[in-house]
C-alpha positions in Angstrom: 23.8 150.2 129.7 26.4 147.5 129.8 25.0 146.5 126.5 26.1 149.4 124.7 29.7 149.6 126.6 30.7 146.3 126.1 30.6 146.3 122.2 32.8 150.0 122.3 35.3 148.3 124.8 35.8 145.3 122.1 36.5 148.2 119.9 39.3 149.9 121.8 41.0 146.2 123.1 44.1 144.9 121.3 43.7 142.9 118.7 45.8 139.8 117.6 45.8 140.7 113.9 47.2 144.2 114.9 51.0 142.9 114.2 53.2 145.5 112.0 53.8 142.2 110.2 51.2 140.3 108.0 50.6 136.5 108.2 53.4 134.3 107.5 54.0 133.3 103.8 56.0 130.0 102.3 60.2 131.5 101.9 61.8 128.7 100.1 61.9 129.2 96.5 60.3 126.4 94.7 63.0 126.4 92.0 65.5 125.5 94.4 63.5 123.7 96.9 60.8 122.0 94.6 59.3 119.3 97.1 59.4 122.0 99.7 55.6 122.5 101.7 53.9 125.3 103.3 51.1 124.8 106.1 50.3 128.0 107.9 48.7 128.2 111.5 46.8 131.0 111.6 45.9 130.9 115.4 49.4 131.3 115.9 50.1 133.1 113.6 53.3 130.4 112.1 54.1 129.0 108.7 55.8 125.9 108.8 57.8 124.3 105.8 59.7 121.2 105.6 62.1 120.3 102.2 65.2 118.5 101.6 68.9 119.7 101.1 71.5 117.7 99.5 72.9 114.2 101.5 69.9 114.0 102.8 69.5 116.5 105.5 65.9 117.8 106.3 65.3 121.2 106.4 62.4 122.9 109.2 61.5 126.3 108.5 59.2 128.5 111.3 58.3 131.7 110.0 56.6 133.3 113.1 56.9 136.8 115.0 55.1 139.6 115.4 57.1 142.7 116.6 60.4 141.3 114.7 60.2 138.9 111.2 61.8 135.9 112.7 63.0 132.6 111.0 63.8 129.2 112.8 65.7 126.8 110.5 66.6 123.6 111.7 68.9 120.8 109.7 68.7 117.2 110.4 70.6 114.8 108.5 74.1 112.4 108.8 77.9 114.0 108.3 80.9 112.1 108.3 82.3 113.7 111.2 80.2 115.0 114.0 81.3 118.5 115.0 83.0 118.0 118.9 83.1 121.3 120.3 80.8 124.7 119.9 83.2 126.1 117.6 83.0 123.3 115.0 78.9 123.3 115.5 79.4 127.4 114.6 81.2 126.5 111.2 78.9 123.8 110.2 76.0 126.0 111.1 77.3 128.6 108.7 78.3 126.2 105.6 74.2 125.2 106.2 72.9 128.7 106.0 75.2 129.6 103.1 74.1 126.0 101.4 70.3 127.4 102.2 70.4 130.9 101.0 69.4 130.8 97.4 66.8 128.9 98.4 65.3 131.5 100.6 62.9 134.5 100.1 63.1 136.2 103.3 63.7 139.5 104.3 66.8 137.9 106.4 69.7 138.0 105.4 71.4 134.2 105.8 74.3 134.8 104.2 75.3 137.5 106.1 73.7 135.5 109.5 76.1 133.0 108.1 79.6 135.0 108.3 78.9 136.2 111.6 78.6 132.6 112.8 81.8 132.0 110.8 83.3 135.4 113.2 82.1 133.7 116.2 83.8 130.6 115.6 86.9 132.0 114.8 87.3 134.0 118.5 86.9 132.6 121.9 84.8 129.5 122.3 81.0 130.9 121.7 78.3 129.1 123.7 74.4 127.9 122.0 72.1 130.7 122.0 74.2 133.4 121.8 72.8 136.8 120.0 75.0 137.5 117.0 74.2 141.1 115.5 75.1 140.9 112.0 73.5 143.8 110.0 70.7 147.0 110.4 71.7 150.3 111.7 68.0 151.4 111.9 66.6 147.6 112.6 68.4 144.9 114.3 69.3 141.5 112.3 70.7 138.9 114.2 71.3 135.3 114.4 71.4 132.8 117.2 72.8 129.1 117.2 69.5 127.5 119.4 70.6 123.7 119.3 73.3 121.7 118.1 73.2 118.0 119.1 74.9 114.7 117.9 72.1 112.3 117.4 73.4 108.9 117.0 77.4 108.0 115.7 76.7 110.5 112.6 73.3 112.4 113.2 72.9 115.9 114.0 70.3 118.0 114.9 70.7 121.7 114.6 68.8 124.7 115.2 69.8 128.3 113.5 67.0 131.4 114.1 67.6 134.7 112.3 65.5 137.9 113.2 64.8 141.2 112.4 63.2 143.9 114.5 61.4 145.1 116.4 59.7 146.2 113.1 
């Protein structure tokens, strides 16, 4: 008897490849981001891409998410000046995502993640990780500063995650 239950209960138990949203895909355009590669981990259900921006900053893109289409960019690279304070990390997160933009086929909307961080910046001092609603009446968008770190007298490493959903 438990023979013939087991097999029906496999039926009716959740599944991981029940997600509203399919398997990650590659978002940077070739065109724009021509070195740019893809490796996907399906266990996970996470692509991964890595390319290069102008100056030399390196460019980290997780596409992962299940309930809500969810993008992790992160920029390393050198500036001239460091950003001191939160504000300053909020600008220079925004001139990256609207430097990134072109490059990306997402259904984010970076540009748009990219003027609220500009808002935020320009009111009282915002703090990392921070949800930022910037578009979506029936679905939430919103974008989140994660980490922004001096590394070294002109390194930084920064962190930027846009999302959509619950889808």
């Amino acid at each position: 008897m438990l023979r013939l239950l087991l097999p029906g209960l496999l039926l009716l138990s959740p599944r991981q490849d029940d997600c509203p949203r399919g398997l990650p895909e590659p978002v940077l355009k070739k065109a724009v981001f021509p070195t740019a590669r893809f490796q996907l981990n399906k266990a996970r259900r996470e692509g991964f891409e890595t390319a290069q921006l102008g100056g030399g900053t390196r460019l980290s893109v997780r596409n992962w998410g299940c309930e809500t289409y969810t993008l992790t960019l992160r920029f390393e690279g050198q500036l001239g000046k460091v950003p001191a304070d939160a504000r300053a990390w909020y600008r220079q997160a925004a001139a990256l995502l609207r430097q990134t933009a072109p490059g990306l086929d997402a259904a984010v909307h970076p540009a748009q993640a990219a003027a609220a961080l500009t808002r935020a910046a320009a009111r009282a001092a915002p703090a990392l990780n921070q949800e930022l609603d910037y578009g979506g009446t029936d679905i939430r968008e919103y974008v989140v500063l994660e980490k922004a770190r001096r590394v070294g007298s002109h390194g930084y490493d920064l962190a930027v995650t846009l999302s959509i959903g619950p889808l």
